[in-house]
N, CA, C and O atoms as a printed pandas DataFrame, in Angstrom:
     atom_number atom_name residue_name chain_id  residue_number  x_coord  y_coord  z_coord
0              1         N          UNK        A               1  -54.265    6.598   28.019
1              2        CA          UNK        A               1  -54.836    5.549   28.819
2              3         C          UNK        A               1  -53.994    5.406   30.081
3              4         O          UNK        A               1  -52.789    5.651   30.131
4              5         N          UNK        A               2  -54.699    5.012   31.033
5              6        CA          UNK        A               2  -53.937    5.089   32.555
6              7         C          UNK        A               2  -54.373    3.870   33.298
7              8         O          UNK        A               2  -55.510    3.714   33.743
8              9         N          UNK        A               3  -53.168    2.823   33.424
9             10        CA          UNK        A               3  -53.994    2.022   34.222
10            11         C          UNK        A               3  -53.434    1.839   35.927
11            12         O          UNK        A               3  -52.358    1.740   36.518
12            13         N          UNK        A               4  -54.713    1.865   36.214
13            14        CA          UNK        A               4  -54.862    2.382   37.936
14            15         C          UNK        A               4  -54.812    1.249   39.180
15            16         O          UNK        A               4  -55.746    0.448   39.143
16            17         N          UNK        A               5  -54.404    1.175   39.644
17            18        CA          UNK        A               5  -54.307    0.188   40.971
18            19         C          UNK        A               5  -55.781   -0.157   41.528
19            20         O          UNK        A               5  -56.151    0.688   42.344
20            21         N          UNK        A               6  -56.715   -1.187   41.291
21            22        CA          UNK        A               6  -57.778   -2.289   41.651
22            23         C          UNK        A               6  -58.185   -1.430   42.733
23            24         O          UNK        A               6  -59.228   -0.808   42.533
24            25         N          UNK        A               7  -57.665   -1.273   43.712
25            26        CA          UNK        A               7  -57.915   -0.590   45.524
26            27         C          UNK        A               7  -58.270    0.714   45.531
27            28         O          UNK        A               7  -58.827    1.199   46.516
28            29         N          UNK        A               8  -57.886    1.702   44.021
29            30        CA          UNK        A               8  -58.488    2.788   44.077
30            31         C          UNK        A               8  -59.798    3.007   43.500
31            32         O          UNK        A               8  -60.025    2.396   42.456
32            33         N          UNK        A               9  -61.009    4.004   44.124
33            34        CA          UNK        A               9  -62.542    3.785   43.583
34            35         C          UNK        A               9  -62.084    4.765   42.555
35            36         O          UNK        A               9  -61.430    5.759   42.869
36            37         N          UNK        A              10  -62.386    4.520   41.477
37            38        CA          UNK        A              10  -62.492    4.990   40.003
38            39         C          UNK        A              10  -63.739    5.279   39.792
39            40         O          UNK        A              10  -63.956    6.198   39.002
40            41         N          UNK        A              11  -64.763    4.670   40.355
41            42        CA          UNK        A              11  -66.115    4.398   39.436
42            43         C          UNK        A              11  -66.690    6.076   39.549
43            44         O          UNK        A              11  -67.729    6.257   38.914
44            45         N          UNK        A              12  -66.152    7.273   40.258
45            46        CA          UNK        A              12  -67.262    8.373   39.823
46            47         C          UNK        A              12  -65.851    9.173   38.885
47            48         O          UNK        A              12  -64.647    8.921   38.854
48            49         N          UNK        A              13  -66.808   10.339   38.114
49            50        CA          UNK        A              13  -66.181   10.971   37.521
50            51         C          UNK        A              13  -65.468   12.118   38.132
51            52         O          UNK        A              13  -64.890   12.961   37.447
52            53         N          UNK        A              14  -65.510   12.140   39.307
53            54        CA          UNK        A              14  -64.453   13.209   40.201
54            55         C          UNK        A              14  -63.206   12.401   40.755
55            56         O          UNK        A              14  -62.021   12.718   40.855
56            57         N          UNK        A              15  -63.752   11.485   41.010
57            58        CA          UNK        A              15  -61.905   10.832   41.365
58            59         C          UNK        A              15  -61.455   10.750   40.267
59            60         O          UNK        A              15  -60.229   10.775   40.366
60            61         N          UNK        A              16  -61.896   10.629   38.818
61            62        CA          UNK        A              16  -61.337   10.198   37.444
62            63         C          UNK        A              16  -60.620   11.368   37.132
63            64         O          UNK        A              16  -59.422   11.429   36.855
64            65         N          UNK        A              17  -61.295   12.142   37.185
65            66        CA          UNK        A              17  -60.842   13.669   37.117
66            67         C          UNK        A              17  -59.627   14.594   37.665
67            68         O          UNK        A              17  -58.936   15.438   37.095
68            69         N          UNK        A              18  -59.641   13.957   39.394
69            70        CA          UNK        A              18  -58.811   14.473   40.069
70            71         C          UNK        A              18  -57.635   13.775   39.848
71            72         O          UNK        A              18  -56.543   14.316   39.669
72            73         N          UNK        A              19  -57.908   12.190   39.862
73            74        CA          UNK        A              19  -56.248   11.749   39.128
74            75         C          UNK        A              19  -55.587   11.960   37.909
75            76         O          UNK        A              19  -54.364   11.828   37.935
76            77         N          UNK        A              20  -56.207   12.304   36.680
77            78        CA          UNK        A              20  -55.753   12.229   35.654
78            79         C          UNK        A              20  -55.299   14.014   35.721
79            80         O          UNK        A              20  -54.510   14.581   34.966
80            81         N          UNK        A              21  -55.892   14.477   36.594
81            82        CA          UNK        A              21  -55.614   16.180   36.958
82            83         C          UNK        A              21  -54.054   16.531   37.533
83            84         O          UNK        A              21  -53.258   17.391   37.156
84            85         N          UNK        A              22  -53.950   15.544   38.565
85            86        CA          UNK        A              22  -52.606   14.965   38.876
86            87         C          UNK        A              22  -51.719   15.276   38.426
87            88         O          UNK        A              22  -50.807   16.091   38.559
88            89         N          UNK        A              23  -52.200   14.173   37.548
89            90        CA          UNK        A              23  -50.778   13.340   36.402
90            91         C          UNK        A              23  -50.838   14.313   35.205
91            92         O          UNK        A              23  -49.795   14.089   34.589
92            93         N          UNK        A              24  -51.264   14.912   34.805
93            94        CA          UNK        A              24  -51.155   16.150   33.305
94            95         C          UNK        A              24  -50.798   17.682   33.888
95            96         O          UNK        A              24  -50.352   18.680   33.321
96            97         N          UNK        A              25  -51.160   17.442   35.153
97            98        CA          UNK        A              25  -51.022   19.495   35.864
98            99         C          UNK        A              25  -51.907   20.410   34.983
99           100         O          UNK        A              25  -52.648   19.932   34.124
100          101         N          UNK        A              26  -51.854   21.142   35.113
101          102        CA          UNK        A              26  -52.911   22.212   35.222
102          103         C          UNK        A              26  -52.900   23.380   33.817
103          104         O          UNK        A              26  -53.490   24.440   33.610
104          105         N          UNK        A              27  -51.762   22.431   32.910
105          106        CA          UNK        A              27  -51.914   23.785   31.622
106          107         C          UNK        A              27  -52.756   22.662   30.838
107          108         O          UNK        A              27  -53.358   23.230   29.928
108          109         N          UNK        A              28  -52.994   21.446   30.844
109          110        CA          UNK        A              28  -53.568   21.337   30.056
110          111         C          UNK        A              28  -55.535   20.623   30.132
111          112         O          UNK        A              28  -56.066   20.165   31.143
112          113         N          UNK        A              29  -56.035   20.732   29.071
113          114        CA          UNK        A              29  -57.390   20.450   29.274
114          115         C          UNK        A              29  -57.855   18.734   29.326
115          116         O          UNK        A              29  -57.171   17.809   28.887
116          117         N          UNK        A              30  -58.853   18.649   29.817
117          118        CA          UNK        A              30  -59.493   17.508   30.185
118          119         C          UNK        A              30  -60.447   17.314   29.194
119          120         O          UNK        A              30  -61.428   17.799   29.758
120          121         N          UNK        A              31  -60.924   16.859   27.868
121          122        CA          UNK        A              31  -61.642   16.407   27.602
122          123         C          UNK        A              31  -62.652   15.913   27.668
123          124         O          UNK        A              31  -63.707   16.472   27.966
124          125         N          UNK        A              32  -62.450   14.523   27.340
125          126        CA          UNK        A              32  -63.595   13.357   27.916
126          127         C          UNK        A              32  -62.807   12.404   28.799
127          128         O          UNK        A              32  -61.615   12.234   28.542
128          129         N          UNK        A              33  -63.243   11.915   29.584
129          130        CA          UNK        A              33  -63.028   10.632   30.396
130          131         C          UNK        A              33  -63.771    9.522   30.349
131          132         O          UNK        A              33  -64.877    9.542   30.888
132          133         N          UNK        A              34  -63.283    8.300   29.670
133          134        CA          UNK        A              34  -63.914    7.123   29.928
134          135         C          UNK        A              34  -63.629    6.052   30.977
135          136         O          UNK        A              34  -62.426    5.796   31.024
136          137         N          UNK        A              35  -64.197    5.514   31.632
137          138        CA          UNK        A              35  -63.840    4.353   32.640
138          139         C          UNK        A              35  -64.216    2.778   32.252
139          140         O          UNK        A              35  -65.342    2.282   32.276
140          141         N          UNK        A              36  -62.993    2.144   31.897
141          142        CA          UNK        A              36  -63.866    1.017   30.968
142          143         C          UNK        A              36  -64.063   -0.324   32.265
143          144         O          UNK        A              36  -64.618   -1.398   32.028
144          145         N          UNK        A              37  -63.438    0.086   33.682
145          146        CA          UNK        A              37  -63.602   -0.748   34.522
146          147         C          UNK        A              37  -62.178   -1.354   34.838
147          148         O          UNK        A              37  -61.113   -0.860   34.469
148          149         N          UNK        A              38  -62.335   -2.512   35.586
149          150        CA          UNK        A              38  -61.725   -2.953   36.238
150          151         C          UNK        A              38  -61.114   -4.241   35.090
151          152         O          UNK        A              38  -62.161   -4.584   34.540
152          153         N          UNK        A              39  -60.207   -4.925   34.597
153          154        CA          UNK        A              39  -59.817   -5.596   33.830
154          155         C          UNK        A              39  -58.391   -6.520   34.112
155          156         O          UNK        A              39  -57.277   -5.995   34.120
156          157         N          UNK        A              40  -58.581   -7.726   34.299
157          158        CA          UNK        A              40  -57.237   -8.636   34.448
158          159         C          UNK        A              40  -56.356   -8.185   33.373
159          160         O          UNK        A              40  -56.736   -7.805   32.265
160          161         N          UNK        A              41  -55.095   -8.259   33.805
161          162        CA          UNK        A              41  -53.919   -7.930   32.924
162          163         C          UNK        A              41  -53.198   -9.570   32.749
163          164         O          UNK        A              41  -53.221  -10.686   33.270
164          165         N          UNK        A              42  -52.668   -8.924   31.806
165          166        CA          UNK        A              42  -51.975  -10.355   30.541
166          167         C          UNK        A              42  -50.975  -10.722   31.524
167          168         O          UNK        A              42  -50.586  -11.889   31.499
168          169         N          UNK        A              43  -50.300   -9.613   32.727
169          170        CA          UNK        A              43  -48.862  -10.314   33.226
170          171         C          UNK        A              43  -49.243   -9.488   34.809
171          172         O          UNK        A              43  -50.288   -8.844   34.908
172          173         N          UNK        A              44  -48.596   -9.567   35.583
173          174        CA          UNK        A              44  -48.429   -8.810   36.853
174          175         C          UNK        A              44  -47.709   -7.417   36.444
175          176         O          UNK        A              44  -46.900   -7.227   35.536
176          177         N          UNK        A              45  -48.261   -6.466   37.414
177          178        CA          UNK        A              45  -47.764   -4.985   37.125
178          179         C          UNK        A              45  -47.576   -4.565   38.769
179          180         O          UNK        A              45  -48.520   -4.221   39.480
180          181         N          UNK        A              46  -46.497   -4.641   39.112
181          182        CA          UNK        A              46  -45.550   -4.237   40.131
182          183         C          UNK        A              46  -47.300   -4.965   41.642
183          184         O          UNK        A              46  -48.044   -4.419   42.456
184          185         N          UNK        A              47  -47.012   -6.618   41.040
185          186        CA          UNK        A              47  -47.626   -7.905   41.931
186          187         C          UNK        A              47  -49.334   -7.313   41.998
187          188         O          UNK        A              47  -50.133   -7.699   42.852
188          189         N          UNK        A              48  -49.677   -6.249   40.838
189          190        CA          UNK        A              48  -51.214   -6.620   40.312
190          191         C          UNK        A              48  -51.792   -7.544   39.550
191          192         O          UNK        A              48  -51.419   -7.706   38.388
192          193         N          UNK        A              49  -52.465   -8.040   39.925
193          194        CA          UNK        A              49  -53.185   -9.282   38.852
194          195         C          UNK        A              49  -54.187   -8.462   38.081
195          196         O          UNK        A              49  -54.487   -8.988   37.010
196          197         N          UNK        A              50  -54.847   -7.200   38.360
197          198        CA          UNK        A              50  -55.811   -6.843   37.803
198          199         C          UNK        A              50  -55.272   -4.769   37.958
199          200         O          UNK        A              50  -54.538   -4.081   38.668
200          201         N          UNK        A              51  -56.285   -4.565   36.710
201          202        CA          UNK        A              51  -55.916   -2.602   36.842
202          203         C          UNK        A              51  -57.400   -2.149   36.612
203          204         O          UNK        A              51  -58.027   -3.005   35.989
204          205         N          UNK        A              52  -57.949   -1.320   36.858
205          206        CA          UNK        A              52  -58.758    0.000   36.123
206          207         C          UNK        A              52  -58.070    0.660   34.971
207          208         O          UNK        A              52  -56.897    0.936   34.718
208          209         N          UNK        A              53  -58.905    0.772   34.529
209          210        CA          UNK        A              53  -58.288    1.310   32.834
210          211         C          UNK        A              53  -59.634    2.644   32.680
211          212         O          UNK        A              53  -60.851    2.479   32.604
212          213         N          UNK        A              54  -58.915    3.800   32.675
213          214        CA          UNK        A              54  -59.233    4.846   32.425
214          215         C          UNK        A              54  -58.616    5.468   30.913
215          216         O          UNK        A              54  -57.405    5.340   30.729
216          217         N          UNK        A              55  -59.355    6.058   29.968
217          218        CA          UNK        A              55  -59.035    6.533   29.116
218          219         C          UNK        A              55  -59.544    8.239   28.925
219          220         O          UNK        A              55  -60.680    8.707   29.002
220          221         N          UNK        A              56  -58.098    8.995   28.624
221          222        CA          UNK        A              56  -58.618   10.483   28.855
222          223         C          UNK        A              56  -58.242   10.610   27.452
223          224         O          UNK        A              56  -57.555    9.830   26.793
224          225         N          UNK        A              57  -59.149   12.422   26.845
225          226        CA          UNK        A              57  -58.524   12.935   25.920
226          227         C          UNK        A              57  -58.085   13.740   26.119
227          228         O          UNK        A              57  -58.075   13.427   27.309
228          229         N          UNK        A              58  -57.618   14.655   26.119
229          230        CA          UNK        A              58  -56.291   15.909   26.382
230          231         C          UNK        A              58  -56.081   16.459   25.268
231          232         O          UNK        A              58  -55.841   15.988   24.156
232          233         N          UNK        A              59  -56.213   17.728   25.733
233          234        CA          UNK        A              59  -55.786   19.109   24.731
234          235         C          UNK        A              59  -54.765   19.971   25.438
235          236         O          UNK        A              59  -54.865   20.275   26.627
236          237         N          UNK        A              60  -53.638   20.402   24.536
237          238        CA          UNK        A              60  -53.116   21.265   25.203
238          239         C          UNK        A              60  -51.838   20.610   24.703
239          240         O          UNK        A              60  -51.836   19.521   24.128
240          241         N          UNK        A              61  -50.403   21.567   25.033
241          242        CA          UNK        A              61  -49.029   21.167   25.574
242          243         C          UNK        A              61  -48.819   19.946   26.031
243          244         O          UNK        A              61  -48.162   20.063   27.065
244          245         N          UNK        A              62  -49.072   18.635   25.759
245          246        CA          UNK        A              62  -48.522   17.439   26.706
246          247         C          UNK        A              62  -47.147   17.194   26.542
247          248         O          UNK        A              62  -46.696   17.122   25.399
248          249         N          UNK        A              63  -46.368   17.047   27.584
249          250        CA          UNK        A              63  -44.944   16.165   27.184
250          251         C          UNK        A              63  -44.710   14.889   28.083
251          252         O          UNK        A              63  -44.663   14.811   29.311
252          253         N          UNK        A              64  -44.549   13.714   26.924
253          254        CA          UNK        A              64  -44.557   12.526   27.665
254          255         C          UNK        A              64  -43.308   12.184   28.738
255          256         O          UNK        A              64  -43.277   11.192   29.465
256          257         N          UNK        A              65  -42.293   13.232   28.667
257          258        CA          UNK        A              65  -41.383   12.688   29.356
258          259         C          UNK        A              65  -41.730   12.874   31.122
259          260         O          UNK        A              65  -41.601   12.099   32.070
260          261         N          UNK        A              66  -42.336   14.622   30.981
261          262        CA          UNK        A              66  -43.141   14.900   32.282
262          263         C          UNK        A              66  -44.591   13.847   32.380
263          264         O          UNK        A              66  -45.346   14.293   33.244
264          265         N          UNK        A              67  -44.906   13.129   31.999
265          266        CA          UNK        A              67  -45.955   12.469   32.441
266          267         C          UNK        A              67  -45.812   11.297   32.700
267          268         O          UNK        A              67  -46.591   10.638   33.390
268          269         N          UNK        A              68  -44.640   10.831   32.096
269          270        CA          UNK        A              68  -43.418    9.614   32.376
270          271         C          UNK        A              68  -43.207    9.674   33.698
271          272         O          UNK        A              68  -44.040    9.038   34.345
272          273         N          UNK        A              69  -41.955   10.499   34.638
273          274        CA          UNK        A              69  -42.266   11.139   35.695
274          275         C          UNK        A              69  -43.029   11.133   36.865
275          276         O          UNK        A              69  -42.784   10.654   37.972
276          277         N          UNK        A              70  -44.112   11.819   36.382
277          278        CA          UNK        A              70  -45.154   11.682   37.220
278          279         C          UNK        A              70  -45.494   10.552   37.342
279          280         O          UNK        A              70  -45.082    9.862   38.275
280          281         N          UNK        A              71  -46.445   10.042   36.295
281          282        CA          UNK        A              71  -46.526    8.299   36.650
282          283         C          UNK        A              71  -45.524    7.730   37.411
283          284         O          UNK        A              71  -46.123    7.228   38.362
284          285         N          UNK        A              72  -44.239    7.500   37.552
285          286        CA          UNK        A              72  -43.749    6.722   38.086
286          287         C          UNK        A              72  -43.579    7.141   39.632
287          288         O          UNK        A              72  -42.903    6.514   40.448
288          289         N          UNK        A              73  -44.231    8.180   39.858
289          290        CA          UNK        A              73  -43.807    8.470   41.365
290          291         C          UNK        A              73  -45.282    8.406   41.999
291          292         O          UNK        A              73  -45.324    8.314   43.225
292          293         N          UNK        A              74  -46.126    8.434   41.510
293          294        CA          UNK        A              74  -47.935    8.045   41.714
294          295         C          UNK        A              74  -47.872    6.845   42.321
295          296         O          UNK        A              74  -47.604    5.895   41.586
296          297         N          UNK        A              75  -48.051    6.627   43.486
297          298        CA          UNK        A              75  -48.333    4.689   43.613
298          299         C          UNK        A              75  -49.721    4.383   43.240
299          300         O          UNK        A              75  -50.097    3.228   43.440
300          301         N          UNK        A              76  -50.818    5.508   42.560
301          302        CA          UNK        A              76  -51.578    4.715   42.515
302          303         C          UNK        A              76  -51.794    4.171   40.978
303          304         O          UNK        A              76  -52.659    3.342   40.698
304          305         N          UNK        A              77  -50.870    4.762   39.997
305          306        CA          UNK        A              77  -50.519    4.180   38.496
306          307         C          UNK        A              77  -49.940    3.569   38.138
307          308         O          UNK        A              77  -48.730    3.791   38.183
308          309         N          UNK        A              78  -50.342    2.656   37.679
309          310        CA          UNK        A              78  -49.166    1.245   37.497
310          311         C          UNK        A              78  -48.856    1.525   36.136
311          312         O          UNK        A              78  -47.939    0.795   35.760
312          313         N          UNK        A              79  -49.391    2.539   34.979
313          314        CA          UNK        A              79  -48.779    2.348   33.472
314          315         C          UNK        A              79  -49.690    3.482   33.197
315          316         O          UNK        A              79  -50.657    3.876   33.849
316          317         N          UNK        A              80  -49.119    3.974   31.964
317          318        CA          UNK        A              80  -49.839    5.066   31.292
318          319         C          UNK        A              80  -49.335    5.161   29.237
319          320         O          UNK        A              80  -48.186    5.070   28.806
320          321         N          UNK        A              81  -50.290    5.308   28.602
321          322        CA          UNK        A              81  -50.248    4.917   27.615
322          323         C          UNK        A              81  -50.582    6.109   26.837
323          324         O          UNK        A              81  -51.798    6.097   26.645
324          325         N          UNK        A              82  -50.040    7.118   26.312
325          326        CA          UNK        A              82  -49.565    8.508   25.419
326          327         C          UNK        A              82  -50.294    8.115   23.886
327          328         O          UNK        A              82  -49.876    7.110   23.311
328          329         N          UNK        A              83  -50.995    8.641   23.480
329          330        CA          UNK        A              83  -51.660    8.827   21.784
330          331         C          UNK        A              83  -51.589    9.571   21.399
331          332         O          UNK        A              83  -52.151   10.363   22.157
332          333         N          UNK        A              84  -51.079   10.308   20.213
333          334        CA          UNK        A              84  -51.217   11.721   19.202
334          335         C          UNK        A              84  -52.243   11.441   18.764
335          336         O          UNK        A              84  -52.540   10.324   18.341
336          337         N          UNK        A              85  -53.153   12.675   18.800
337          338        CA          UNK        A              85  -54.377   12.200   17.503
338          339         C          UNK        A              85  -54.352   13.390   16.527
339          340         O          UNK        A              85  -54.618   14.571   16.750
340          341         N          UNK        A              86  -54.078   12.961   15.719
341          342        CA          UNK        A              86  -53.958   14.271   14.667
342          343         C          UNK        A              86  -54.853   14.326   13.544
343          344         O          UNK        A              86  -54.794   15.269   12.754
């Protein structure tokens, strides 16, 4: 799960694509992408009142420390949220 800065358009599936393309690089696969919208957050996230919440599935090699990383140097990701599904 990735949540995205309010100011960026999320709503088609090519910007969804190209950011989460970004942030994972290129060994691994893209799944599905869901966009559940735009959603107030419980606290401020670096002076957001509100995020986009994108949820990807991913196949492949992930390592959270490289996606750790990345996120934090993205200004347009305010948080990113790692799942095993086994």
């Amino acid at each position: 799960m990735v949540l995205v800065v309010p100011s960026v358009d999320m709503t088609t599936d090519a910007a969804q694509k190209e950011l989460i393309g970004k942030l994972v690089g290129g060994t691994v696969k893209i799944e599905e992408l869901t966009s559940l919208g735009k959603k107030k957050l419980a606290y401020p996230i670096r002076k957001q009142g509100e995020a986009t919440y994108v949820v990807a599935t991913l196949s492949g090699n992930v390592k959270s420390a490289d996606l750790d990383s990345k996120a934090k140097l993205m200004d347009d990701v305010l948080r990113i949220l790692l799942t095993a599904k086994e």
